[in-house]
C-alpha atoms as a printed R data frame, in Angstrom:
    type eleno elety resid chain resno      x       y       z
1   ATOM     1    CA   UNK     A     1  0.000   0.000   0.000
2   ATOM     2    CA   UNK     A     2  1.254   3.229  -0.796
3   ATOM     3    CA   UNK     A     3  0.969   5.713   2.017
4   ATOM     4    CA   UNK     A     4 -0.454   9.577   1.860
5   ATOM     5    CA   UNK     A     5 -1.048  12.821   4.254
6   ATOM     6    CA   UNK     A     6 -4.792  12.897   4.613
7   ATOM     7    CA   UNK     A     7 -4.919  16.326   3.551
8   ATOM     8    CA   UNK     A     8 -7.048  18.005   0.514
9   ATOM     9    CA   UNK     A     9 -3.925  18.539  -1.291
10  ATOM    10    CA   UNK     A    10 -2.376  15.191   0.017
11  ATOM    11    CA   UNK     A    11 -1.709  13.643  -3.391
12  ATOM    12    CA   UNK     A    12 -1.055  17.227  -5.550
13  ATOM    13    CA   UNK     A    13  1.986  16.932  -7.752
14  ATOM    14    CA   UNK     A    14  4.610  19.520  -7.444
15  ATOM    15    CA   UNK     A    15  7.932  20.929  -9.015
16  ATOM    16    CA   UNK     A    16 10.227  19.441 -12.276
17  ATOM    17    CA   UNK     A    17 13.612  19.808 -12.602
18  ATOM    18    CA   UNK     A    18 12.916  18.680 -15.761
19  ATOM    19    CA   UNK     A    19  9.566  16.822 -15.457
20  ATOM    20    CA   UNK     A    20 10.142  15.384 -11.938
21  ATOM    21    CA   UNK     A    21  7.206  14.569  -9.648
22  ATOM    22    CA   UNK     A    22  7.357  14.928  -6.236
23  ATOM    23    CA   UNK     A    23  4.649  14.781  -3.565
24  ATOM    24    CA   UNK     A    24  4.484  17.461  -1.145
25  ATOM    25    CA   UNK     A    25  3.435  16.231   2.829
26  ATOM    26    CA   UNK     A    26  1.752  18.832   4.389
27  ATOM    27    CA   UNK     A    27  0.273  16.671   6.885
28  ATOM    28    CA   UNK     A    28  1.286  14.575   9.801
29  ATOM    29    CA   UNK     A    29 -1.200  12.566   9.553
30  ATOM    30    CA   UNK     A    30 -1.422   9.605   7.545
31  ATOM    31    CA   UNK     A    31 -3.943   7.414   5.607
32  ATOM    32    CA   UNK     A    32 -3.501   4.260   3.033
33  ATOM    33    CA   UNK     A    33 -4.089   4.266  -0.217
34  ATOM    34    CA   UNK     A    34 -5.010   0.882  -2.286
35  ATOM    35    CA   UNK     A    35 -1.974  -0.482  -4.127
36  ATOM    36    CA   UNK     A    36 -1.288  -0.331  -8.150
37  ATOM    37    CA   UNK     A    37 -1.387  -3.716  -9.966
38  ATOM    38    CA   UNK     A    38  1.718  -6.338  -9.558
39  ATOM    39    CA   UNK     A    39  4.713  -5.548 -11.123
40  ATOM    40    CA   UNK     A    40  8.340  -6.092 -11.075
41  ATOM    41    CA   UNK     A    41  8.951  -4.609  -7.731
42  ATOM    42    CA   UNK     A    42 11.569  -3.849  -4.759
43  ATOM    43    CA   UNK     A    43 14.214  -1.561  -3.284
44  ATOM    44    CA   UNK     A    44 17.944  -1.394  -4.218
45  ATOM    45    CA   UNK     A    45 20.694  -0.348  -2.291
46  ATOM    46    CA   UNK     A    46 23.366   1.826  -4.009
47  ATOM    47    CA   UNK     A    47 27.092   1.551  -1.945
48  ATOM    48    CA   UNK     A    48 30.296   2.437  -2.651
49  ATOM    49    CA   UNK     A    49 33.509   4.620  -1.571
50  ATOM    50    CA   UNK     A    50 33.335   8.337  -1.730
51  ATOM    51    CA   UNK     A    51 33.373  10.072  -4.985
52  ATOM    52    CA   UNK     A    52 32.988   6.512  -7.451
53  ATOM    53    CA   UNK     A    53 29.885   7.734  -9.475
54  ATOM    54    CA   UNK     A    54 26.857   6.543  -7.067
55  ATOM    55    CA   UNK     A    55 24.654   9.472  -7.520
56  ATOM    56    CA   UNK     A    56 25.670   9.959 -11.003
57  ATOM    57    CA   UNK     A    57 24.035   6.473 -11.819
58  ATOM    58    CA   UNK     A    58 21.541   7.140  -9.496
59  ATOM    59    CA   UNK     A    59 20.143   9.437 -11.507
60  ATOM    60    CA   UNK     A    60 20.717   7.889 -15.144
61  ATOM    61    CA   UNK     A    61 18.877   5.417 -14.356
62  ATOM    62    CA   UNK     A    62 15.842   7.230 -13.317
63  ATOM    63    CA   UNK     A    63 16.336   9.785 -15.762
64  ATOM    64    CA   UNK     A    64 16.117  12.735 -13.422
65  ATOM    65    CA   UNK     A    65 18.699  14.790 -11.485
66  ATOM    66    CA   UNK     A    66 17.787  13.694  -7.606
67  ATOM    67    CA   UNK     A    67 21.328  13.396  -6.065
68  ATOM    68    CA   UNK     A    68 23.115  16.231  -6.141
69  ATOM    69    CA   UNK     A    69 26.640  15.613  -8.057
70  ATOM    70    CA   UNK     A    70 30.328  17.331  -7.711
71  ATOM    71    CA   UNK     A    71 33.938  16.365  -8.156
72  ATOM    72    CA   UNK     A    72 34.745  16.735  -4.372
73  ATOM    73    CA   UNK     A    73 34.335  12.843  -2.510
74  ATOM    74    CA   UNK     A    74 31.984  12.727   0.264
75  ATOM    75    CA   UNK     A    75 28.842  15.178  -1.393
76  ATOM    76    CA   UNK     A    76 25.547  12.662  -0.962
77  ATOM    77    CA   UNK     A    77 25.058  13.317   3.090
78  ATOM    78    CA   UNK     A    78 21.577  11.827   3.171
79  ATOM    79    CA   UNK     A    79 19.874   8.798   1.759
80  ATOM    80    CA   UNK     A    80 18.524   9.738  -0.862
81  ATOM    81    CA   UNK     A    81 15.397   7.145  -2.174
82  ATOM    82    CA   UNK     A    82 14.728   7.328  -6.086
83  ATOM    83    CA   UNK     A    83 11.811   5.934  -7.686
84  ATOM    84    CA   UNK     A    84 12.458   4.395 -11.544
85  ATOM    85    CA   UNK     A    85  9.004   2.974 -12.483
86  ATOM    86    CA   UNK     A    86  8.460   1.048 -16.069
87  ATOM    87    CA   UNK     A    87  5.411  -0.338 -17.036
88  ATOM    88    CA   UNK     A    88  5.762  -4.123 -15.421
89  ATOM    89    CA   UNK     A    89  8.089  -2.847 -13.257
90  ATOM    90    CA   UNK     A    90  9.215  -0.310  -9.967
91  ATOM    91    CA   UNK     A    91 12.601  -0.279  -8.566
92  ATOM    92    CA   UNK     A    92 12.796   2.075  -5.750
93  ATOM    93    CA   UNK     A    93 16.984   2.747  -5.485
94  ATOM    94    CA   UNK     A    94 18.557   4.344  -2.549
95  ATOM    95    CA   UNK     A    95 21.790   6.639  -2.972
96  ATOM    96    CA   UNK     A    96 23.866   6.335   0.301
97  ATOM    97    CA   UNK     A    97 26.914   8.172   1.465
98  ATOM    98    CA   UNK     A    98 30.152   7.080   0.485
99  ATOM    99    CA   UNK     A    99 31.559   4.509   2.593
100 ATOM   100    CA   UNK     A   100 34.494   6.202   4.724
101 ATOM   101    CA   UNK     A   101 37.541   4.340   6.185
102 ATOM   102    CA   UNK     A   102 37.876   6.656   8.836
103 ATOM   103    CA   UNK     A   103 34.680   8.500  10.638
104 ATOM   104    CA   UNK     A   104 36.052  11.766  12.088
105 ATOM   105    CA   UNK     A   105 32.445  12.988  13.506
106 ATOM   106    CA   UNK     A   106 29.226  11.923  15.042
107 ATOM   107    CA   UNK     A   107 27.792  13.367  11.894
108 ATOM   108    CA   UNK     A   108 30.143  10.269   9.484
109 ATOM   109    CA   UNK     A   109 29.001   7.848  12.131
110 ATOM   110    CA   UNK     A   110 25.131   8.988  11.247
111 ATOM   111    CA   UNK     A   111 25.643   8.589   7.579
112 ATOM   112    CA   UNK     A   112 27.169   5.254   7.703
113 ATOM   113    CA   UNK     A   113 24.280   4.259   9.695
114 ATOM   114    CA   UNK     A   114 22.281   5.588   6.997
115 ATOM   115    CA   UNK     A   115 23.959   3.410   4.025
116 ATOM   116    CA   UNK     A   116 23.458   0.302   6.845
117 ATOM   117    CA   UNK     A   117 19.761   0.562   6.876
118 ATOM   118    CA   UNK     A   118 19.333   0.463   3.156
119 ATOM   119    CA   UNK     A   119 20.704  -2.884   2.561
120 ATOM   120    CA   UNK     A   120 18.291  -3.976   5.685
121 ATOM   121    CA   UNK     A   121 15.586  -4.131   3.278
122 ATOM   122    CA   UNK     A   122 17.268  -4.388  -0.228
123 ATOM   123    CA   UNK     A   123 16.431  -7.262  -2.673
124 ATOM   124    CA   UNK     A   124 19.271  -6.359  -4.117
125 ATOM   125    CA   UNK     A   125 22.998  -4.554  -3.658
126 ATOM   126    CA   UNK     A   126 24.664  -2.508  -6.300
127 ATOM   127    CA   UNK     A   127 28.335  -1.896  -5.273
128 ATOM   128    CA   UNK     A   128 30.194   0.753  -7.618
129 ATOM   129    CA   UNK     A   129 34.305   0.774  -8.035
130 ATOM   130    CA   UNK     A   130 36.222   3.319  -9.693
131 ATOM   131    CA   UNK     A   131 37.962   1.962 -12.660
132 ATOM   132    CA   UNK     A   132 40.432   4.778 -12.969
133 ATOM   133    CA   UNK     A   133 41.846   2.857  -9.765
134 ATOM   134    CA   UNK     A   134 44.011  -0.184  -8.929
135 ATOM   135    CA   UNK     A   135 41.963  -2.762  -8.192
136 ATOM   136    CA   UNK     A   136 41.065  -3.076  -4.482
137 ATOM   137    CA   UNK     A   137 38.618  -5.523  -2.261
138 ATOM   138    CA   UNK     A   138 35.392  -4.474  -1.500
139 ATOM   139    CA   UNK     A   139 35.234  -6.325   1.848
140 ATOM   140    CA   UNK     A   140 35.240  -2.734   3.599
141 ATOM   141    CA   UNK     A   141 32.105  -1.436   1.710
142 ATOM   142    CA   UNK     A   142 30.269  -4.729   1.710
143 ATOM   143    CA   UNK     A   143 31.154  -5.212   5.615
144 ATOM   144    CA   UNK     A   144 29.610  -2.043   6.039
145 ATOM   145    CA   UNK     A   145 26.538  -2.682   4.149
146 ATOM   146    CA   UNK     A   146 25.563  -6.221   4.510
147 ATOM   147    CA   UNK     A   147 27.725  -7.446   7.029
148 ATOM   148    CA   UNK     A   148 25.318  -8.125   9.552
149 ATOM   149    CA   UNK     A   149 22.936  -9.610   7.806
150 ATOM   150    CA   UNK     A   150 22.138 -13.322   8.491
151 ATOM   151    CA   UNK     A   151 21.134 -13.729   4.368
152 ATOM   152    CA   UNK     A   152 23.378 -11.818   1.604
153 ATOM   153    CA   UNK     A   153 21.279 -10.340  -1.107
154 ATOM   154    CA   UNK     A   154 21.926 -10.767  -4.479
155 ATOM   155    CA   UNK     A   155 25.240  -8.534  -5.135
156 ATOM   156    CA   UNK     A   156 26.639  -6.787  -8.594
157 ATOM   157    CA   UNK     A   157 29.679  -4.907  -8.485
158 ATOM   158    CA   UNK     A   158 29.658  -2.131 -11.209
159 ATOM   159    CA   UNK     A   159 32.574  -0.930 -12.446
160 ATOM   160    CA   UNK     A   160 32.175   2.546 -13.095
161 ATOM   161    CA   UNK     A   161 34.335   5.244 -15.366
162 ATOM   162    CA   UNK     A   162 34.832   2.559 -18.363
163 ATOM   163    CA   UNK     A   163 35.345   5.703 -20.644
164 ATOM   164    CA   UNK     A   164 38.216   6.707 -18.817
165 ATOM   165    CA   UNK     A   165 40.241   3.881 -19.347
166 ATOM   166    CA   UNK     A   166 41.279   1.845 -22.594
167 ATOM   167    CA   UNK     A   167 39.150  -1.880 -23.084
168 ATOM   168    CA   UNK     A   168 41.942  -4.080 -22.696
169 ATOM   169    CA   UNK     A   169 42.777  -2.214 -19.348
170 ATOM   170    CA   UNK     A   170 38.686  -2.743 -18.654
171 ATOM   171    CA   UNK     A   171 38.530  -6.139 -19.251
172 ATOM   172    CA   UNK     A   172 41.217  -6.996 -16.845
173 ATOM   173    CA   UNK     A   173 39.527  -5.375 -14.109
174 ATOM   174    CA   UNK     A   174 36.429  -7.259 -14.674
175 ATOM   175    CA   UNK     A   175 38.477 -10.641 -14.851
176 ATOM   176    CA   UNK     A   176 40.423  -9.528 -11.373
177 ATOM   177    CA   UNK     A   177 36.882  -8.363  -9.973
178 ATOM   178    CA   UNK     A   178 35.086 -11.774 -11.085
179 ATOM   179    CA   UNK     A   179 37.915 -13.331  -9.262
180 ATOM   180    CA   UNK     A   180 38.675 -11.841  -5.997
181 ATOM   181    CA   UNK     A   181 35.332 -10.762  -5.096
182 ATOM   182    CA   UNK     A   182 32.636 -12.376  -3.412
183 ATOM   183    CA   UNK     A   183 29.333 -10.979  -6.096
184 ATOM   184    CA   UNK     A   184 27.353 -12.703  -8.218
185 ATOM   185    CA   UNK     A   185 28.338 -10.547 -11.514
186 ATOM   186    CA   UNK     A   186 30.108  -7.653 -12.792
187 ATOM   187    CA   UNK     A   187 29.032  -5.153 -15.226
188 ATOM   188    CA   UNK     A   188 31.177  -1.854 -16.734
189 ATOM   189    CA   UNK     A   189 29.493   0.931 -17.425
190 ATOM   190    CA   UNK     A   190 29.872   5.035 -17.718
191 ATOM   191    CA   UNK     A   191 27.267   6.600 -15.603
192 ATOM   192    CA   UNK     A   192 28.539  10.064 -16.716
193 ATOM   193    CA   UNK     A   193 27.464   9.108 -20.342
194 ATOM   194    CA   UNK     A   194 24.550   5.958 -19.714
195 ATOM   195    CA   UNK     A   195 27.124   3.410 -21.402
196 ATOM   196    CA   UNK     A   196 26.157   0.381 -20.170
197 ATOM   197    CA   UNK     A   197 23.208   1.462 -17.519
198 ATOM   198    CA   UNK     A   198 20.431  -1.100 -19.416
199 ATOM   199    CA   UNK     A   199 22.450  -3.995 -19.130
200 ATOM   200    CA   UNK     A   200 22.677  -2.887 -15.011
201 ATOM   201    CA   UNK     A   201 18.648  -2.419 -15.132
202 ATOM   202    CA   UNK     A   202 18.324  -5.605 -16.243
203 ATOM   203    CA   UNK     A   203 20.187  -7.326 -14.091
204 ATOM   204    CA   UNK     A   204 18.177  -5.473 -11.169
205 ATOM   205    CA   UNK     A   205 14.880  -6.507 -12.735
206 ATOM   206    CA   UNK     A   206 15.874 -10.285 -12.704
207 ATOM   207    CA   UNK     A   207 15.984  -9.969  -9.321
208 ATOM   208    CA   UNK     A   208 13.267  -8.027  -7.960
209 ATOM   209    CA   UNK     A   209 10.484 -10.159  -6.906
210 ATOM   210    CA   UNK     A   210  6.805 -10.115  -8.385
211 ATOM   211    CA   UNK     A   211  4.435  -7.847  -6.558
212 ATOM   212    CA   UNK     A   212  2.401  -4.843  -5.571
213 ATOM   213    CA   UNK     A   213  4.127  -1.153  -6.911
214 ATOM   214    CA   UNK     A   214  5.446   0.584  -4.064
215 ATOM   215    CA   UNK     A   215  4.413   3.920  -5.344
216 ATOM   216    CA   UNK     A   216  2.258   5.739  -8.124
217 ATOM   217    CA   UNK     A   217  4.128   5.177 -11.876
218 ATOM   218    CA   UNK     A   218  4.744   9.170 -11.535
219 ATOM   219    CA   UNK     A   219  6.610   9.880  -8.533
220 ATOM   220    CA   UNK     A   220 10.330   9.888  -8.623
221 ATOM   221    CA   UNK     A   221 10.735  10.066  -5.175
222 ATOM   222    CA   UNK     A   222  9.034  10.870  -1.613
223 ATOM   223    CA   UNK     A   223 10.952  13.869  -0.478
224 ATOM   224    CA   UNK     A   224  9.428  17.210  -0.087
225 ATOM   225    CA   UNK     A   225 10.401  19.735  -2.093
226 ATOM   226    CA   UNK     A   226 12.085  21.730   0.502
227 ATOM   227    CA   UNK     A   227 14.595  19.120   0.574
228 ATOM   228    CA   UNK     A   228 15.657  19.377  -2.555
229 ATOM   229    CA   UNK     A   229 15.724  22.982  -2.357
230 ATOM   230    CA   UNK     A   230 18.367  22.582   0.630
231 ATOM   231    CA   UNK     A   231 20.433  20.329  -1.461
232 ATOM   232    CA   UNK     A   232 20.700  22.915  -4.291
233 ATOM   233    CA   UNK     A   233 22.378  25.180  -2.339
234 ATOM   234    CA   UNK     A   234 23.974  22.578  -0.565
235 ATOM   235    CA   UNK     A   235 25.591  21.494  -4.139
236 ATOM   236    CA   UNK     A   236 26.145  25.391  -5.071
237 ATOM   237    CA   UNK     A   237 28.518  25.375  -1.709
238 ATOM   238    CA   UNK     A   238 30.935  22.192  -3.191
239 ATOM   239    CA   UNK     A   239 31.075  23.664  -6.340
240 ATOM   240    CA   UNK     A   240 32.243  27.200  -5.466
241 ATOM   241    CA   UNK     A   241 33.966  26.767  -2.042
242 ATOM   242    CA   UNK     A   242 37.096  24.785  -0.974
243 ATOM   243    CA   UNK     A   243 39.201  22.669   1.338
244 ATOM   244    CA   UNK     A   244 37.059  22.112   4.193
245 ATOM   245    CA   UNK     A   245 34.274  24.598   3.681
246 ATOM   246    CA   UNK     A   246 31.811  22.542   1.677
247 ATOM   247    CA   UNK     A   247 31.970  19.937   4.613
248 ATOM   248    CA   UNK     A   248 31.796  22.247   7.136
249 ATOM   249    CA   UNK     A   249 28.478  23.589   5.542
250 ATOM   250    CA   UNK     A   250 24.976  22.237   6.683
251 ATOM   251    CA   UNK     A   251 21.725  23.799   4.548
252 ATOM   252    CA   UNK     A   252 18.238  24.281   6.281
253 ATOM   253    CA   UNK     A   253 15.374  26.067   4.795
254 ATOM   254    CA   UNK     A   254 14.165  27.925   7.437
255 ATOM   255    CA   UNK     A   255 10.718  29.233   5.664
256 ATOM   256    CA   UNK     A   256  9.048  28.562   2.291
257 ATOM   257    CA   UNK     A   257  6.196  30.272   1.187
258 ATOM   258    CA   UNK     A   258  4.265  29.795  -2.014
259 ATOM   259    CA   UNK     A   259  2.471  32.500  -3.125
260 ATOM   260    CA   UNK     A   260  0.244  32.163  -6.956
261 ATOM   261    CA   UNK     A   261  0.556  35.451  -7.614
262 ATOM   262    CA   UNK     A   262  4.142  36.237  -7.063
263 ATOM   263    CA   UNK     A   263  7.256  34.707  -6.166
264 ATOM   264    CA   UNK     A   264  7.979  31.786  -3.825
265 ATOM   265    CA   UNK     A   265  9.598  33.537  -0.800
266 ATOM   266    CA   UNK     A   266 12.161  30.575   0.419
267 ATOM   267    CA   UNK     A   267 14.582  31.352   3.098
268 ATOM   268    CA   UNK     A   268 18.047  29.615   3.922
269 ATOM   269    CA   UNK     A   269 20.391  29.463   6.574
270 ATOM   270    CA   UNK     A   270 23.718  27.773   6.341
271 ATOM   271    CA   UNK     A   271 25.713  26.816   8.940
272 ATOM   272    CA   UNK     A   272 28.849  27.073   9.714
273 ATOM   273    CA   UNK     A   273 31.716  25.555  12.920
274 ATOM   274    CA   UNK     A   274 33.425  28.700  13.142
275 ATOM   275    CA   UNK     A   275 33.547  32.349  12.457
276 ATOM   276    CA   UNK     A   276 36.412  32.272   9.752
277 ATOM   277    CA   UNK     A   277 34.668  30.256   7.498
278 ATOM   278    CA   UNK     A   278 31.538  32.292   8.106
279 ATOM   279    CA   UNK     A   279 33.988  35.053   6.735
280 ATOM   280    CA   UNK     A   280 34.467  33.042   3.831
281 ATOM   281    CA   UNK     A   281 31.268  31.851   2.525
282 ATOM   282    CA   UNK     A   282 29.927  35.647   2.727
283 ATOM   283    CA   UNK     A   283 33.356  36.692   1.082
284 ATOM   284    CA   UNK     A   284 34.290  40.464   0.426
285 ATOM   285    CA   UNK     A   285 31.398  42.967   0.491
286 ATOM   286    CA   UNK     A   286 28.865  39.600   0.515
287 ATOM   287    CA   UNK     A   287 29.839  38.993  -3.269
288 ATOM   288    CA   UNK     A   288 30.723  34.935  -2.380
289 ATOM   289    CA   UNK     A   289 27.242  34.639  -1.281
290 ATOM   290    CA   UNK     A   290 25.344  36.714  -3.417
291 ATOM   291    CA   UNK     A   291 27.177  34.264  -6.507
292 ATOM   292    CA   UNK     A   292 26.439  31.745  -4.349
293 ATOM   293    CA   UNK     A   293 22.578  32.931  -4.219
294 ATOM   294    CA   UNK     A   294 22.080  33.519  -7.688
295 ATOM   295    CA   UNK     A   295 23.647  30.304  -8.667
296 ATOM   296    CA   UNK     A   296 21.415  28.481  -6.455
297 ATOM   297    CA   UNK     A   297 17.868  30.478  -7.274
298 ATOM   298    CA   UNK     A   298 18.414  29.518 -10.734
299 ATOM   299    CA   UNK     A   299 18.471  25.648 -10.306
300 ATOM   300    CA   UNK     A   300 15.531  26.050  -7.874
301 ATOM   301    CA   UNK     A   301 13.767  28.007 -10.242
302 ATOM   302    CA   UNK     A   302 14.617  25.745 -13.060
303 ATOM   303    CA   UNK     A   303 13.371  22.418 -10.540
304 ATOM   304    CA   UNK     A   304 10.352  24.318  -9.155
305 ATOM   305    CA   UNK     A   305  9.466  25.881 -12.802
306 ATOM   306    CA   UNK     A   306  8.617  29.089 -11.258
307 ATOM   307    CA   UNK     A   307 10.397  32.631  -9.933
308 ATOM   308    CA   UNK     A   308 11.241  32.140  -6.145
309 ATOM   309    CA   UNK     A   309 13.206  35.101  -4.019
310 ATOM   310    CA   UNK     A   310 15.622  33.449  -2.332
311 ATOM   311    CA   UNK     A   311 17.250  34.762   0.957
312 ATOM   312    CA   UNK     A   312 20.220  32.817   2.623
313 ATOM   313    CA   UNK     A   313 21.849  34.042   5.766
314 ATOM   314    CA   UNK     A   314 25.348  32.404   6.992
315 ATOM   315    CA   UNK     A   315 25.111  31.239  10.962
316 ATOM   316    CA   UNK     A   316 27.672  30.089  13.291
317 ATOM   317    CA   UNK     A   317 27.181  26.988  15.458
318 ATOM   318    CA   UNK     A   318 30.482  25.204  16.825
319 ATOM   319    CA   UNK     A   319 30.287  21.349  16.186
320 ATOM   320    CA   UNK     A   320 27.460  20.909  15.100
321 ATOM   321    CA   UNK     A   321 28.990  17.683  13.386
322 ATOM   322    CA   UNK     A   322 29.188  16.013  16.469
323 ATOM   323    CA   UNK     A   323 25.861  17.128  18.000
324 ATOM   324    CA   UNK     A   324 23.580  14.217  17.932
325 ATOM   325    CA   UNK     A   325 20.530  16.102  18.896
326 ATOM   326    CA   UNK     A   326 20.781  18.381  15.806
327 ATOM   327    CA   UNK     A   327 22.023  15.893  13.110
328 ATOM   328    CA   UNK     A   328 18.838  13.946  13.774
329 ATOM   329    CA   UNK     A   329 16.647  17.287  13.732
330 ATOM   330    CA   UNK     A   330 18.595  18.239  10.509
331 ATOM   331    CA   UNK     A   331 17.733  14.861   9.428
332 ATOM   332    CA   UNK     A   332 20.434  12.709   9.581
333 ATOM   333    CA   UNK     A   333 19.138   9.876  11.496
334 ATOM   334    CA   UNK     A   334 17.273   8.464   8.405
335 ATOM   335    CA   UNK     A   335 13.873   9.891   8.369
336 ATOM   336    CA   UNK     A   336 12.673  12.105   5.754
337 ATOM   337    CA   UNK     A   337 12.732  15.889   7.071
338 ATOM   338    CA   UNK     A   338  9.666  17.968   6.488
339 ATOM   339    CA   UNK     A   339  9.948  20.903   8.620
């Protein structure tokens, strides 16, 4: 069953970036909803080291831009659950954090956590490598995924950035992988450029078991809007900041009001540990942030198709990284934020 706010405007459709669905809960109240015929149907876990490509594929193969993508390792905080729905089939993926060697806050510790409870419930594991690199074990990433779990779910190991490397230099990565690995196949592919993304859908789909849809055909995923608002900004910060400032960065949108007749009024604060790098993300005369702002009312505008006025302010509040209270308000203890 496939659950909704009891609420007139419950099951309203808002916001593309291009034609994505989203449903908006305004409600904390809930009701069911009867389910959509059998298909095809089940969740996917997404794992990997920092920076290999997860959210990149993540979104190829739903064909929308959920997961926010830069070159810096370590951007997907959150789990982020993506919806790719055919028409005998729904695979409902989740993008985790990178899997880190070394967890330097409480904050790490959370996201970990975060890529644990995805497998809990997978039917399936997709494990991405970076081809660019020596060939390593995986025992670190699938320890932390599925590790605990009394029954291993069906594995593939993807081996991602096939472009950047030559095919005889591919092929004996997948012979070394097939090898030393304990997965049941191994598939190259180029999520920057879809090479080789079917042939990964497929292999899902032979594994999914036969029943109810999880959710409507058009929704691409059950986060609220304001969400992905945060994580535009959030991705505006990697891109245009630094060292340590993008980490040290945490996005909440304080208010969002629609209005018909005019412009959505949405207002951001970020976060920062310490004064200096408040000093930085404002920069000289507040021309860092107001780049910052325009760069990020654009892409809102462009995924909300509409004008919004965007206001971000820059905060100070030491550690929060390793305050437990406020990574779980801020949404870091898996549920899906809504505030």
């Amino acid at each position: 069953m496939m659950i909704y706010p009891s609420c007139p405007s419950a099951r309203s459709l808002i916001g593309t970036w291009p034609c994505l669905t989203i449903m908006r809960p305004t409600s904390s109240t809930w009701i069911l909803a009867p389910i959509t015929e059998a298909v095809n149907a089940g969740y996917v876990a997404l794992l990997g080291k920092p920076n290999v490509g997860k959210s990149t594929l993540a979104n190829q193969m739903i064909g929308q831009k959920l997961s926010i993508v830069t070159d810096k390792p370590q951007t997907t905080r959150h789990r982020i659950l993506c919806i790719c729905s055919g028409s005998d089939y729904q695979m409902v993926l989740y993008d985790t954090p990178g899997v880190l060697q070394k967890e330097m806050h409480k904050l790490d510790s959370m996201m970990m956590k975060n890529v644990r409870s995805a497998v809990v419930n997978a039917d399936c594991v997709l494990v991405l490598v970076d081809a660019c690199k020596a060939p390593e074990k995986i025992d670190e990433v699938l320890e932390d995924g599925i590790g605990d779990l009394e029954e291993k779910p069906p594995t593939l190991l993807i081996l991602n950035k096939k472009d950047l490397i030559k095919p005889g230099e591919v092929a004996k990565k997948l012979e070394w992988y097939e090898k030393f690995t304990d997965v049941d196949e191994v598939i190259p592919v180029s999520a920057k450029y879809g090479h080789g993304v079917e042939d990964v859908r497929d292999w899902i789909l032979s594994k999914l078991p036969n029943g109810p849809a999880y959710y409507p055909k058009d929704i691409v995923s059950e986060h609220p809007e304001r969400f992905f608002v945060a994580e535009i900004v959030r991705e505006k910060i990697f891109m245009q900041y630094r060292n340590e400032i993008p980490y040290a960065c945490q996005v909440n949108v304080v208010s969002y009001k629609t209005r018909p007749t005019a412009k959505d009024f949405i207002q951001v604060e970020i976060l920062v540990e310490k004064n200096s790098q408040k000093i930085i993300v404002i920069g000289r005369e507040g021309k860092a942030l107001k780049l910052l702002a325009t760069a990020a009312r654009l892409d809102i505008e462009d995924f909300l198709q509409k004008k919004v006025y965007l206001e971000i302010e820059v905060k100070v509040k030491e550690n929060w990284r390793q305050d437990e209270g406020l990574l779980n308000h801020y949404g870091y203890g898996g549920q899906i934020r809504v505030i």
